[in-house]
DRENLUMVEX-678358 format. One line per field, with one value per residue: residue number from 1; z, y, x of N, C-alpha, C in turn. Coordinates in nm, 3 decimals, padded with zeros to 5 digits. Each point is the difference from the previous one (the first is absolute). Layout:
! residues N
resi (NUM, ...)
n_c3 (Z, ...)
n_c2 (Y, ...)
n_c1 (X, ...)
ca_c3 (Z, ...)
ca_c2 (Y, ...)
ca_c1 (X, ...)
c_c3 (Z, ...)
c_c2 (Y, ...)
c_c1 (X, ...)
This chain:
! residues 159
resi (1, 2, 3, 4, 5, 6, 7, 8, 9, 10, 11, 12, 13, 14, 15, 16, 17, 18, 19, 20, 21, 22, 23, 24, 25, 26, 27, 28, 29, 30, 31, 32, 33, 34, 35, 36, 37, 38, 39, 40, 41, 42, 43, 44, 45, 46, 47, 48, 49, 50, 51, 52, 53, 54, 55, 56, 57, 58, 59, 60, 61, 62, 63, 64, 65, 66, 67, 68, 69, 70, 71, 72, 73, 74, 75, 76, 77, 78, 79, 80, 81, 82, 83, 84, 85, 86, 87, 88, 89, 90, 91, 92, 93, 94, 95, 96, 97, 98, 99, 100, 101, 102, 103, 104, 105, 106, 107, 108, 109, 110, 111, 112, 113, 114, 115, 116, 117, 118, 119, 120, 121, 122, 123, 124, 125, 126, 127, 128, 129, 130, 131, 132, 133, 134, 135, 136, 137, 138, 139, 140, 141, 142, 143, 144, 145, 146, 147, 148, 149, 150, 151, 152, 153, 154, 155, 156, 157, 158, 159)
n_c3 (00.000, -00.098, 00.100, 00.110, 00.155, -00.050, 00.044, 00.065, -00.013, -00.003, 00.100, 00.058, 00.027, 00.049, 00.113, 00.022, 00.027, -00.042, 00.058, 00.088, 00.004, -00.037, 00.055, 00.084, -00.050, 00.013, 00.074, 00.006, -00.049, 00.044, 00.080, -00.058, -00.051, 00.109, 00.045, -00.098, 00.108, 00.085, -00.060, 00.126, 00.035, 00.114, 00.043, 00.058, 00.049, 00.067, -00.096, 00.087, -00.113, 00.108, -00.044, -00.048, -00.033, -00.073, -00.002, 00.142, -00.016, 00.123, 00.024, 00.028, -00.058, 00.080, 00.043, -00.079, 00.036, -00.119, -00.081, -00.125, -00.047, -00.077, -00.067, -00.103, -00.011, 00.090, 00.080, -00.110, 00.109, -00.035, 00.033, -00.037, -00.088, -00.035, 00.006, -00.055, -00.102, 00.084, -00.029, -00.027, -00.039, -00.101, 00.044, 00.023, -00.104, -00.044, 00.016, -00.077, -00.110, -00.034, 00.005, -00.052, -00.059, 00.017, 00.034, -00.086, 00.013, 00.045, -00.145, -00.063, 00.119, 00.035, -00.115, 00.048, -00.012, 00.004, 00.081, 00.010, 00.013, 00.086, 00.085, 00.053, -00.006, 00.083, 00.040, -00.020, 00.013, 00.128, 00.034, 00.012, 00.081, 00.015, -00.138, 00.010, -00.024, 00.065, -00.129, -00.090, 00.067, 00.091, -00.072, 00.099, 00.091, 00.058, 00.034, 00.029, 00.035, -00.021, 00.054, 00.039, 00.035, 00.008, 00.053, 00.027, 00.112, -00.061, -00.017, 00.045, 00.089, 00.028, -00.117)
n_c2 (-00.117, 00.090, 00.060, 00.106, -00.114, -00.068, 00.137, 00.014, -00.140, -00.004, 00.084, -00.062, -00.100, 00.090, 00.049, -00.159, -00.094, 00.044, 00.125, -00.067, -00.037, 00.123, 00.061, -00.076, 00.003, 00.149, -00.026, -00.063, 00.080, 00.120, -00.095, -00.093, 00.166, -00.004, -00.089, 00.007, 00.080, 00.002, 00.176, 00.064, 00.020, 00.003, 00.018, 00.064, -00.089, 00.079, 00.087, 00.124, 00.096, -00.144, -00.109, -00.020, -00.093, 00.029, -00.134, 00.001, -00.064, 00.042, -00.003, 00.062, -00.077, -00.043, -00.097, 00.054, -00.137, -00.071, 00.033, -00.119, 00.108, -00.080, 00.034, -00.043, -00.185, 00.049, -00.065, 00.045, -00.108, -00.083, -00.021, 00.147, 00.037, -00.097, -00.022, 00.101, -00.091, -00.170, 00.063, 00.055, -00.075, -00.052, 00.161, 00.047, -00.113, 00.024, 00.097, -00.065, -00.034, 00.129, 00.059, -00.097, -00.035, 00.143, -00.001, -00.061, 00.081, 00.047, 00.069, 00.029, 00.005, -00.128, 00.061, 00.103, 00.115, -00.124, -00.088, 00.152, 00.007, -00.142, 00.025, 00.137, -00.085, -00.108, 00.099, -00.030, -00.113, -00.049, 00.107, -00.014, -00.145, 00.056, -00.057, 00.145, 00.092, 00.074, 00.059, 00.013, 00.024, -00.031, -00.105, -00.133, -00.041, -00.074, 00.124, 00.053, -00.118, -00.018, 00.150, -00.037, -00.076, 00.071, 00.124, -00.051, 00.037, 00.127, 00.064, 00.104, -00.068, 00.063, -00.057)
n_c1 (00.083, -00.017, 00.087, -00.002, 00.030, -00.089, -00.023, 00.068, -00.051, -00.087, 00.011, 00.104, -00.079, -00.085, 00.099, -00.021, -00.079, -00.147, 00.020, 00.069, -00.089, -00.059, 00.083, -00.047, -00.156, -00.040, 00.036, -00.102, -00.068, 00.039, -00.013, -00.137, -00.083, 00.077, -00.008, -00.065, 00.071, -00.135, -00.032, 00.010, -00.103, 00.071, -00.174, -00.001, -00.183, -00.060, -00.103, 00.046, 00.047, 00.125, 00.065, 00.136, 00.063, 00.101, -00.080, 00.097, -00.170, -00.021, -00.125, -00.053, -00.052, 00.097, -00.117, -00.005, 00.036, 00.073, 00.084, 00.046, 00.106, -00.001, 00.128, 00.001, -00.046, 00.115, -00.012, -00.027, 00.004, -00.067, 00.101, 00.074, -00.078, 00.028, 00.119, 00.029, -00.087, 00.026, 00.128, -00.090, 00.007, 00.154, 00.007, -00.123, -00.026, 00.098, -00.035, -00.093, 00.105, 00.057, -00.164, -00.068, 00.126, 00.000, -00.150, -00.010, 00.078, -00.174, 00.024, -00.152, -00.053, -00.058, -00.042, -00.075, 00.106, 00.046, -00.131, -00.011, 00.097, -00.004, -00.108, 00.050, 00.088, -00.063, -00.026, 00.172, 00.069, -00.083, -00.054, 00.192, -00.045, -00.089, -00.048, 00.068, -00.147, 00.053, 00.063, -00.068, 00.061, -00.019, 00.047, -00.057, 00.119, -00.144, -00.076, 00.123, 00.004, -00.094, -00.003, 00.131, -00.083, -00.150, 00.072, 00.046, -00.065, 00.065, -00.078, 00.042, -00.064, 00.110, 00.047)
ca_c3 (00.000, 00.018, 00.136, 00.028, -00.030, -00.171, -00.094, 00.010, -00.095, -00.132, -00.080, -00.011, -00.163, -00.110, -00.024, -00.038, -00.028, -00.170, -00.078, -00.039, -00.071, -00.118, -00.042, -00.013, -00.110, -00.130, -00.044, -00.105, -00.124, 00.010, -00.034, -00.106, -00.120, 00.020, -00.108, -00.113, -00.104, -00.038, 00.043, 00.101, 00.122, 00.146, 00.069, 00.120, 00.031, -00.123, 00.036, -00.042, 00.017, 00.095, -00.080, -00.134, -00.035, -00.137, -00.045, 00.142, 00.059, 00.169, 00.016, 00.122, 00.106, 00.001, 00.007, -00.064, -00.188, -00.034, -00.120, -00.054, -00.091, -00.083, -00.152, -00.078, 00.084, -00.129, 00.002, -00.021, -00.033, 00.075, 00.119, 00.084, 00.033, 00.127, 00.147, 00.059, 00.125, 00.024, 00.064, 00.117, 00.074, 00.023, 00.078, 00.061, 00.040, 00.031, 00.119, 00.111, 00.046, 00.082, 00.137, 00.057, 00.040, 00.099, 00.108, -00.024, -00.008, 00.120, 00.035, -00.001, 00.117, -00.071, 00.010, -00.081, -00.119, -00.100, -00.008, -00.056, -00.151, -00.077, 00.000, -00.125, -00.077, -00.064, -00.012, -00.087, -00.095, -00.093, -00.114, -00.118, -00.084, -00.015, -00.102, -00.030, -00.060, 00.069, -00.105, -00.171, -00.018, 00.113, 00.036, 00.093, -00.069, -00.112, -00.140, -00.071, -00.030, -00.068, -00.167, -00.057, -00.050, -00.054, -00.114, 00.008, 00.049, 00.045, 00.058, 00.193, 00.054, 00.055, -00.113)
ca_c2 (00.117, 00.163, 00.101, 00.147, -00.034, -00.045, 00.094, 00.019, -00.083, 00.047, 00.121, -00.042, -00.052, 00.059, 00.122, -00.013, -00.155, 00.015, 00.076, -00.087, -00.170, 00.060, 00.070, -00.142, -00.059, 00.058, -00.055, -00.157, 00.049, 00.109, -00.065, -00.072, 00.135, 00.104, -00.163, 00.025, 00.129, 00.115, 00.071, -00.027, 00.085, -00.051, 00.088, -00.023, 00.114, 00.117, 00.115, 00.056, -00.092, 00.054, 00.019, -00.090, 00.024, -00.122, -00.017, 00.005, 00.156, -00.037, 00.116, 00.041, -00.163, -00.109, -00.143, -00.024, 00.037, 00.059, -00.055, 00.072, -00.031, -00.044, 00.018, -00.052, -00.092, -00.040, -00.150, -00.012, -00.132, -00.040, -00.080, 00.115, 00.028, -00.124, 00.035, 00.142, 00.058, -00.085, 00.059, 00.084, -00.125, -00.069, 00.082, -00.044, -00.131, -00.019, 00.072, -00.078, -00.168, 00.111, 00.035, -00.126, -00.008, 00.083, -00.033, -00.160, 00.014, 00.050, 00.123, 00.048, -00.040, -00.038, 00.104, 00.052, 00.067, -00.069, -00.037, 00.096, 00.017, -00.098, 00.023, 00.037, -00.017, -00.080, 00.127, 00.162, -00.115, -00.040, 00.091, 00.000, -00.088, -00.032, 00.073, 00.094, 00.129, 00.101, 00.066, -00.044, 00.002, -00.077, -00.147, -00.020, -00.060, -00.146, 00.041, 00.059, -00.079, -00.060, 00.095, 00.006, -00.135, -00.015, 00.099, 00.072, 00.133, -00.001, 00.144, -00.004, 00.028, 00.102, 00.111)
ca_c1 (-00.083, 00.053, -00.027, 00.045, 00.187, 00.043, -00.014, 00.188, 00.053, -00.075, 00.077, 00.105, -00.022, -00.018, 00.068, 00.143, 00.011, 00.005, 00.112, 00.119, -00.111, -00.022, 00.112, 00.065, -00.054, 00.085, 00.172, 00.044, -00.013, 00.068, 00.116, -00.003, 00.002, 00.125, 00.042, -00.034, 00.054, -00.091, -00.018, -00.141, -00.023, -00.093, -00.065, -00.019, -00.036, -00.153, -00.004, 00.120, 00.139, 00.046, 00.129, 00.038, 00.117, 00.009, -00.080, -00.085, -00.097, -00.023, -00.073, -00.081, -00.068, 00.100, -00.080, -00.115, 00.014, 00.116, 00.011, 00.127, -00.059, 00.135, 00.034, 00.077, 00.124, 00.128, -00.053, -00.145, -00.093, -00.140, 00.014, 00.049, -00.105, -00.089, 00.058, -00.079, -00.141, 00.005, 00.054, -00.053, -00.056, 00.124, 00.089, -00.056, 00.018, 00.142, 00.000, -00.076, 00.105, 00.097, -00.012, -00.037, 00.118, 00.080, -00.077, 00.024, 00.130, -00.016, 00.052, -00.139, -00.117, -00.164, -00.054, -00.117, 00.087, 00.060, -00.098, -00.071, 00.111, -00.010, -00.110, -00.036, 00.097, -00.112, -00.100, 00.029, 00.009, -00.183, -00.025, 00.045, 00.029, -00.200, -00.027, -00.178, 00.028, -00.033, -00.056, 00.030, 00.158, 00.094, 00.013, 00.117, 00.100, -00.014, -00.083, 00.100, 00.095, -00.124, -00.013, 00.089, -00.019, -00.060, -00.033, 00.168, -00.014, 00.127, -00.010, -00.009, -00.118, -00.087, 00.010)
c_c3 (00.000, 00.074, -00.051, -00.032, -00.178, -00.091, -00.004, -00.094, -00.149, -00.078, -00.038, -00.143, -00.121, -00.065, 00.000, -00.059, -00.132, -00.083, -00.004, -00.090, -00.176, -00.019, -00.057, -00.141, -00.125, 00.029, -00.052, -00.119, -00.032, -00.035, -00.123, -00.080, 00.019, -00.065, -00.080, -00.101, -00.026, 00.101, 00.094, 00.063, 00.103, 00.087, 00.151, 00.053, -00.085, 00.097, -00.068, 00.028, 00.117, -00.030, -00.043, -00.019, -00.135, -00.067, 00.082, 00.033, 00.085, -00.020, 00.123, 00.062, -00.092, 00.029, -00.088, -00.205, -00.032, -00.160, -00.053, -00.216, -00.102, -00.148, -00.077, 00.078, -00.127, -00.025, -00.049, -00.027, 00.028, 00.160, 00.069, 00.045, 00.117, 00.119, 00.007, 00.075, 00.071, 00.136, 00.178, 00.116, 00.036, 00.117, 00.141, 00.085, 00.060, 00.178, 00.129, 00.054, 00.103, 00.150, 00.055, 00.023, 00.098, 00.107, 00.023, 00.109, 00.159, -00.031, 00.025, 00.120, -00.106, 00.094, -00.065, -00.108, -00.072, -00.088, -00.121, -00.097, -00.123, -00.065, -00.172, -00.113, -00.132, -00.034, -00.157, -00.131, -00.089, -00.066, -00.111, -00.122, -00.012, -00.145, -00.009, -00.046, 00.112, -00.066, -00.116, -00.007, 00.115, 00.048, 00.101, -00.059, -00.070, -00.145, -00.072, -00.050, -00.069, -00.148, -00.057, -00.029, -00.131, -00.159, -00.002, 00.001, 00.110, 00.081, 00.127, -00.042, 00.054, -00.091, -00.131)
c_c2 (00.125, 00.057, 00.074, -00.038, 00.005, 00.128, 00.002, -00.081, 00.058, 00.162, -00.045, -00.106, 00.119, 00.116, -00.033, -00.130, -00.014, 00.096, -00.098, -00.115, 00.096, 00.016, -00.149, -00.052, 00.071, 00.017, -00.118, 00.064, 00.055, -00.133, -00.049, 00.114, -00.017, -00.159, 00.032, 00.109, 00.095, 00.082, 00.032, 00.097, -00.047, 00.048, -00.088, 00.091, 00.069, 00.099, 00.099, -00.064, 00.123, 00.027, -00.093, -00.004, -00.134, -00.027, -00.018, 00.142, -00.055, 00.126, -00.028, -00.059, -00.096, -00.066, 00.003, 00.013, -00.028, -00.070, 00.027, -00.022, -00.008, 00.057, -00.106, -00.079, 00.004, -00.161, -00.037, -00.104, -00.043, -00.044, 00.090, 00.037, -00.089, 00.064, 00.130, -00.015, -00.081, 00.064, 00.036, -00.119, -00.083, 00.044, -00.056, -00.109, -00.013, 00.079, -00.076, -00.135, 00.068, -00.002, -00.136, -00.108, 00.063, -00.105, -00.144, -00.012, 00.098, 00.115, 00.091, -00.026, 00.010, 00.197, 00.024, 00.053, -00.100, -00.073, 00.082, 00.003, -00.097, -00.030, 00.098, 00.028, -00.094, 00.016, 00.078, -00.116, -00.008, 00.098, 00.075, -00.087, -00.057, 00.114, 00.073, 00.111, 00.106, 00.143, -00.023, 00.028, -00.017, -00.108, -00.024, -00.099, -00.113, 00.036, 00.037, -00.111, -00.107, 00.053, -00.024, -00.166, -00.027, 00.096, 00.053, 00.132, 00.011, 00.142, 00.031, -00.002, 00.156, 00.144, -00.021)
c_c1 (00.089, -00.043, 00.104, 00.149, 00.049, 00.036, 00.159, 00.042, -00.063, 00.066, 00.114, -00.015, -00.056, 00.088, 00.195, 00.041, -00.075, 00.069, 00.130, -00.021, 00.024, 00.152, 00.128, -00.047, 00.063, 00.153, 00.008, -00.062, 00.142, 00.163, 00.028, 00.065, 00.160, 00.063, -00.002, 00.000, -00.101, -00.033, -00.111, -00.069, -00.073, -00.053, -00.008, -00.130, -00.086, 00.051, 00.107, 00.145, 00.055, 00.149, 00.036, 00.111, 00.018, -00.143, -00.141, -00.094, -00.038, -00.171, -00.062, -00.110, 00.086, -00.020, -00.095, 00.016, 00.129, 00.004, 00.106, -00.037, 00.123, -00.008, 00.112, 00.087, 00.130, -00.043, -00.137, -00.084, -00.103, 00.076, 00.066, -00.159, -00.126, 00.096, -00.026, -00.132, 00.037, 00.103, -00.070, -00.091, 00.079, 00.015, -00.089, -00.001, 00.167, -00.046, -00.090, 00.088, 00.074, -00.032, -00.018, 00.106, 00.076, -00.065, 00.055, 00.178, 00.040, 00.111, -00.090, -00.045, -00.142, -00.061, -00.137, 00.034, 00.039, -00.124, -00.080, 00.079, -00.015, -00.154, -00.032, 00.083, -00.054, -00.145, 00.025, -00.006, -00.097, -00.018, 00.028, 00.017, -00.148, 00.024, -00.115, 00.125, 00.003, -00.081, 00.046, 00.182, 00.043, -00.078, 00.053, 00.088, -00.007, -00.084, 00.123, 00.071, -00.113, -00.006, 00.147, 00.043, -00.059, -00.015, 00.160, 00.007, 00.170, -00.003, -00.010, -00.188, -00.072, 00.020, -00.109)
C-alpha cells in the first residue's frame, strides 16, 4: 500500500532515477551514431533550453522527455542502423546485469533505489521495444526498426 513514508522514494525515482534510466537509454543510441560515424543531437528534457555544450541540450524539466536525433551514418547499413535504435535498450539492459551483479557481489546493499532502477529500467525496455507510433514521425524504437526492415527506411525518425 502507498502511504505518506513512500513519497521520498517516489520523487527520488521520478526526479533522479528515470532521468538516469533515460540518459543511460540514449547513450546506447548516442553510442551506436558516434560508431558509426554519424552526426547527432542530444536533448535532454522539454521545455527551455538550460545549457549545452557539443551535441548535448540539458532544458528545463529534465525528467521529462528526451530524444536524440541522427544525420548521415559514414557506416551506412541496414545493421549500423538496427543497432542505433536497438542501442538505447542494449544500454539499458547491460545496466540492469550492472546493478544486479554489483548486488549479487554484495558491493550494492539490496536497496529500494536499486529495485526502482531496475524496476523501471524494465519499464523503459518495454516500451521502447512495444511497436507503435507516438506521432506520424516519431516511432518508438521497434516501429523504427520494423519500418527499416520492412521499407528500408534509413532516416533518423524524428526528421
Amino acid at each position: 500500500m502507498f502511504t505518506l513514508s513512500d513519497i521520498p522514494i517516489l520523487l527520488v525515482s521520478l526526479f533522479i532515477i528515470l532521468p538516469l534510466i533515460t540518459i543511460i537509454h540514449q547513450a546506447g543510441h548516442v553510442f551506436f551514431v558516434w560508431i558509426f560515424g554519424g552526426k547527432l543531437k542530444f536533448v535532454i528534457g522539454a521545455g527551455k533550453r538550460l545549457f549545452g555544450f557539443g551535441p548535448i541540450e540539458v532544458r528545463r524539466i529534465y525528467f521529462w522527455h528526451s530524444f536524440f536525433q541522427f544525420e548521415e551514418l559514414k557506416h551506412d547499413t541496414t545493421l549500423s542502423h538496427f543497432l542505433v535504435f536497438i542501442g538505447g535498450s542494449l544500454f539499458n539492459f547491460i545496466s540492469i546485469l550492472i546493478v544486479n551483479g554489483l548486488i549479487l557481489m554484495d558491493i550494492f546493499a539490496p536497496h529500494i533505489f536499486y529495485y526502482n532502477f531496475v524496476y523501471f529500467s524494465i519499464y523503459y525496455i518495454f516500451f521502447a521495444l512495444f511497436p507503435a507510433r507516438y506521432s506520424k514521425d516519431h516511432p518508438s524504437d521497434m516501429m523504427a526498426i520494423i519500418d527499416l526492415l520492412k521499407y528500408g527506411k534509413r532516416c533518423d525518425p524524428l526528421d
